[in-house]
C-alpha positions as CSV (number, residue, x, y, z in Angstrom):
1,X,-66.0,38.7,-17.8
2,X,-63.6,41.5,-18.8
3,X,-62.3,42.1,-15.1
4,X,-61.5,38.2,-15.5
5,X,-59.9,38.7,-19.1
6,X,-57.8,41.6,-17.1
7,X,-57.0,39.6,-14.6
8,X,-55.8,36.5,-16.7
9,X,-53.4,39.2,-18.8
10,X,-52.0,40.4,-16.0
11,X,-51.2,37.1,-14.7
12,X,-49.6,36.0,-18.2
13,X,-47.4,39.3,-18.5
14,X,-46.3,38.5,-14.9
15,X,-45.4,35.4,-15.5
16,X,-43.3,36.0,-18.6
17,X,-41.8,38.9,-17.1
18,X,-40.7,36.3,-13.8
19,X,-39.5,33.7,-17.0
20,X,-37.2,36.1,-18.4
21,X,-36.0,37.3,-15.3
22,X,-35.4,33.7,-13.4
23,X,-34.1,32.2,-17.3
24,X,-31.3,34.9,-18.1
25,X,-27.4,34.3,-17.0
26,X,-25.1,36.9,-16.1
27,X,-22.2,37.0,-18.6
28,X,-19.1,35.9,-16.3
29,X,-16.2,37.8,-16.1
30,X,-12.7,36.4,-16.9
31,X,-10.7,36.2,-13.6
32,X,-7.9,38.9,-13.3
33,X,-5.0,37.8,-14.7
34,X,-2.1,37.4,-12.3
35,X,0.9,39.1,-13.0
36,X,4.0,38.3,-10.9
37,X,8.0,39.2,-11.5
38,X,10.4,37.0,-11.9
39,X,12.4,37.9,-9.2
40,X,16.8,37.1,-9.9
41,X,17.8,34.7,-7.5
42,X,18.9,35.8,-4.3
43,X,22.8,36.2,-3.8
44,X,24.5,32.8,-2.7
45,X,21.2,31.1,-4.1
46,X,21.9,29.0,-7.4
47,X,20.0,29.2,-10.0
48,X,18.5,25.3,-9.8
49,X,17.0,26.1,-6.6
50,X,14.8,28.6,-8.4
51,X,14.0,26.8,-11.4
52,X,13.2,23.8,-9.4
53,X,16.0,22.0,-11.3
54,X,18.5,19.1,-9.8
55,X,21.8,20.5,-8.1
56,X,24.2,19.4,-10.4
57,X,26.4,15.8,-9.7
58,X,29.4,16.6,-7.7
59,X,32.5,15.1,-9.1
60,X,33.8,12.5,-6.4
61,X,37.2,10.6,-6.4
62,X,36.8,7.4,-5.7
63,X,37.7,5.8,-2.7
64,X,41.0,4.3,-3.7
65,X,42.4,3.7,0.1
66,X,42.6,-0.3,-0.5
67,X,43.8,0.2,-3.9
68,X,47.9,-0.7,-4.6
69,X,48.0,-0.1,-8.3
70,X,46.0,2.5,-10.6
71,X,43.2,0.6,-12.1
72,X,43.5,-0.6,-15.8
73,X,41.0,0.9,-18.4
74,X,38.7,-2.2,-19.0
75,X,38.3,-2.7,-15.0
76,X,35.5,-0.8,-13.0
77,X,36.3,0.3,-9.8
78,X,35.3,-1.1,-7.2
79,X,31.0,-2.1,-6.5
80,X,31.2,-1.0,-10.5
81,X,30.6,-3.8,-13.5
82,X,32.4,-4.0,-16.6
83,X,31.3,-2.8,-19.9
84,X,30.5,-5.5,-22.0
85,X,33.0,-5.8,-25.1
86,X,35.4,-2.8,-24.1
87,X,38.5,-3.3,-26.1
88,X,41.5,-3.1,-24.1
89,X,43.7,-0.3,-26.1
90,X,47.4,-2.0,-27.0
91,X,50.1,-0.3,-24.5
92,X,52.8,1.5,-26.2
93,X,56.1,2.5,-24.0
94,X,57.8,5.9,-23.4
95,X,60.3,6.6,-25.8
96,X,62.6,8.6,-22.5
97,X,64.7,6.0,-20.2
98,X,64.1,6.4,-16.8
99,X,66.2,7.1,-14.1
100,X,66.9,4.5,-11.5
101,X,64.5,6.0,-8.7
102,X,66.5,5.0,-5.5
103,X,69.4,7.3,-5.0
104,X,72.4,4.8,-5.3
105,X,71.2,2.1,-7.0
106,X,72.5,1.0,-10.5
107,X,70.5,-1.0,-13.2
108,X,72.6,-4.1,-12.7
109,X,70.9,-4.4,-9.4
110,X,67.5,-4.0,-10.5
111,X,65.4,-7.5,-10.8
112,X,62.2,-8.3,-12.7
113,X,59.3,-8.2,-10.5
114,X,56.8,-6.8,-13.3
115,X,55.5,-10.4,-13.8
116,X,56.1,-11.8,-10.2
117,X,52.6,-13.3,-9.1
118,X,50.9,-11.3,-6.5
119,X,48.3,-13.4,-4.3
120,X,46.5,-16.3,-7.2
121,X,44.9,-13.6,-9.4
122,X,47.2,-10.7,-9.6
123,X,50.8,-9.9,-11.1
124,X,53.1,-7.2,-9.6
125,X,53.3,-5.2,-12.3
126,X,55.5,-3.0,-10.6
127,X,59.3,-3.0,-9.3
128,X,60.7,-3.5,-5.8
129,X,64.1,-1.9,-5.8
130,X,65.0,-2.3,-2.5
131,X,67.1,0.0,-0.2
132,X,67.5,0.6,3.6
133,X,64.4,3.2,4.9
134,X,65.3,6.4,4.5
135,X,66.9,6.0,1.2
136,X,66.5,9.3,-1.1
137,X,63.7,8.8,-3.7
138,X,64.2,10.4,-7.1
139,X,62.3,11.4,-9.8
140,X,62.8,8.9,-12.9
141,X,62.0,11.6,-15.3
142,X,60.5,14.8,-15.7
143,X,56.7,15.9,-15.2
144,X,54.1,17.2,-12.7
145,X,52.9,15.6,-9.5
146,X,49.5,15.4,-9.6
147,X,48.4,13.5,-6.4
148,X,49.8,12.7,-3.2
149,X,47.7,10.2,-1.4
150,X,47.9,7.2,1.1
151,X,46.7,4.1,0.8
152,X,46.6,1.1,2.6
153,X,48.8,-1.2,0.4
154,X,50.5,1.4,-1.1
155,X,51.1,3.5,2.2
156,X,52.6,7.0,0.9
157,X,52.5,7.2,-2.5
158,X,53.0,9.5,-5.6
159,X,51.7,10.1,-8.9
160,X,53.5,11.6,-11.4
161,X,52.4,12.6,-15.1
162,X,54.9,13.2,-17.8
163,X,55.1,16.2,-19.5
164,X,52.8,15.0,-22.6
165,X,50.2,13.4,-19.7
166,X,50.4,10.1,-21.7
167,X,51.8,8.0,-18.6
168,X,52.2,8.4,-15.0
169,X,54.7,7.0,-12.4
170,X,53.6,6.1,-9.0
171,X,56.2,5.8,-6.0
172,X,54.8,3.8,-2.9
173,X,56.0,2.9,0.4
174,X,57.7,6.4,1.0
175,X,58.1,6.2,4.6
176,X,57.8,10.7,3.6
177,X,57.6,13.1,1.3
178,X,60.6,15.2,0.5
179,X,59.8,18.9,1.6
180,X,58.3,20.9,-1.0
181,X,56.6,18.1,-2.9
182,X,53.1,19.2,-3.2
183,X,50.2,18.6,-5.6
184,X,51.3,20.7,-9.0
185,X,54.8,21.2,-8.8
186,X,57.3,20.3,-11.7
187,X,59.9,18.0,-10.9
188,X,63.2,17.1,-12.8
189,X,64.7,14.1,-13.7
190,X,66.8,12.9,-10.6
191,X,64.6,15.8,-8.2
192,X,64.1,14.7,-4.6
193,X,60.4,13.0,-4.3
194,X,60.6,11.5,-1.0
195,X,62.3,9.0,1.0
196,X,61.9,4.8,1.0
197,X,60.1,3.3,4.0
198,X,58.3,0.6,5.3
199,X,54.4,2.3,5.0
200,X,51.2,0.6,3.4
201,X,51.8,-3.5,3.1
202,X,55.3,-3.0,2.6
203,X,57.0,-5.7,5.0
204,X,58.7,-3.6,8.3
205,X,62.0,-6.0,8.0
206,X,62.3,-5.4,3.8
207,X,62.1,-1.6,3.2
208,X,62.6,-0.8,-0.8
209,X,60.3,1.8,-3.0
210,X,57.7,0.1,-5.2
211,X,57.6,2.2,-9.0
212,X,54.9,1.7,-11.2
213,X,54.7,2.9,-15.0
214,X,51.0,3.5,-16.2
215,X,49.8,4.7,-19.8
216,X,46.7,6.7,-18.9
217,X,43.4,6.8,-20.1
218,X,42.0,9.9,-22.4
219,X,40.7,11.2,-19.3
220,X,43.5,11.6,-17.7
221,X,42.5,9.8,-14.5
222,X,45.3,9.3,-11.6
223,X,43.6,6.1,-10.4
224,X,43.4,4.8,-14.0
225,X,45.4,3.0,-16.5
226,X,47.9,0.0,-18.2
227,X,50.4,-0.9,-16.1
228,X,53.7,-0.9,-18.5
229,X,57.1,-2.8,-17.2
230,X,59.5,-0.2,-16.0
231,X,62.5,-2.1,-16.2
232,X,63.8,-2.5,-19.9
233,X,63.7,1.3,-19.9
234,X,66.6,1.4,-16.9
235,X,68.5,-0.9,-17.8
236,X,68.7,-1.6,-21.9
C-alpha cells in the first residue's frame, strides 16, 4: 500500500511538472528595428523620383500651325471647351498711332478689311496692305519680338509686344525675316522686321503683309487675345 501511495505521488509531481513545462510561453522578442539612411539623391536624379512623386507637367505651346490669328480670350484652343459664363473683357485701344507697316505705303491707301467676312463664320480682323513681294516690312511701333513662328495660314509670321505687354502686333505672309530679327530683340518704330511675300494662304498672284493688333490676356500669351482694328490708329 505505501509503495502504491509512492508510486501515485510520483506520478502526480511528474505530471504537474510536464503541465507547467508543456503550459508556459516564451516571452517574444520585439523584432530588431531596421534602421536605414536616407540616402540624397543621386546627381542628375530629381528629387520626385526618390520620393515616389509625379515629374512635374511640362509647359507645352500649343500647336498653333493651322492657326491665322491669336485666339481671343473666351475661346479654347483647339480639342479644348469653353468655360461656361467667361465674360469677354471690353477691348480698350493703344493710345500710340502706328506706323504704316509696308515701307512706302501712305494711310490714304490703306482700306478696311478689319470687318471683311472671312469664310461664313469668321471676320478678318486684320489688314491686307498690299505691296509687290519683297516689299520692306516695318515695325509699326516700338516693343520686343517675342515669337517667330510659321504657320500654315499665316506662313511667316511675327509677334510683337509693346513695351507695356498690353498688346501685341503680328506680321504674316513675310515671304522672310529681315536679318537680325530673332526671338527678344527690341525693335523701333519704322525698324526692318522682314519682307512681304506670298507664304501661308496668302494668294501667290496678290502678295501684301497681313497686320493684326491684339490686346493680350493677363498671361501674357502670344497665341492669345482681342483682336483690335488697326486702321483708325494709321490713318485718323
Amino acid at each position: 500500500m505505501k509503495k502504491l501511495m509512492i508510486f501515485v505521488v510520483g506520478l502526480l509531481v511528474g505530471a504537474g511538472v510536464l503541465f507547467v513545462l508543456l503550459g508556459r510561453v516564451p516571452d517574444e522578442a520585439p523584432p530588431p528595428e531596421i534602421v536605414t539612411a536616407e540616402a540624397p539623391p543621386a546627381p542628375g536624379v530629381p528629387a520626385y523620383a526618390i520620393e515616389g512623386q509625379l515629374p512635374p507637367a511640362p509647359v507645352v505651346e500649343p500647336d498653333l500651325s493651322d492657326a491665322d490669328l491669336p485666339l481671343r480670350p473666351d475661346a479654347p484652343p483647339a480639342g479644348g471647351n469653353a468655360t461656361a459664363g467667361a465674360a469677354t473683357p471690353v477691348p480698350t485701344a493703344p493710345a500710340t498711332r502706328l506706323l504704316v507697316p509696308v515701307q512706302g505705303i501712305k494711310a490714304a491707301e490703306l482700306s478696311d478689311t478689319f470687318d471683311q467676312a472671312r469664310g461664313e463664320q469668321r471676320r478678318h480682323e486684320a489688314l491686307d496692305i498690299m505691296a509687290p513681294k519683297g516689299t520692306p516690312v516695318l515695325a509699326a511701333a516700338d516693343g520686343k519680338v517675342v515669337k517667330l513662328f510659321q504657320s500654315k495660314p499665316g506662313g511667316l509670321t511675327v509677334y510683337q509686344f509693346d513695351p507695356t505687354e498690353q498688346y501685341a502686333y503680328y506680321y504674316a505672309h513675310l515671304d522672310r525675316y529681315a536679318d537680325g530679327v530673332v526671338e527678344g530683340k527690341e525693335l523701333k518704330r519704322g525698324d526692318l522686321v522682314g519682307y512681304v511675300g506670298v507664304t501661308g494662304n496668302s494668294d501667290p498672284n496678290a502678295p501684301h503683309l497681313h497686320f493684326a493688333l491684339v490686346q493680350l490676356t493677363p498671361e501674357k500669351q502670344w497665341w492669345k487675345g482681342t483682336p483690335l482694328n488697326p486702321y483708325p490708329l494709321m490713318t485718323d
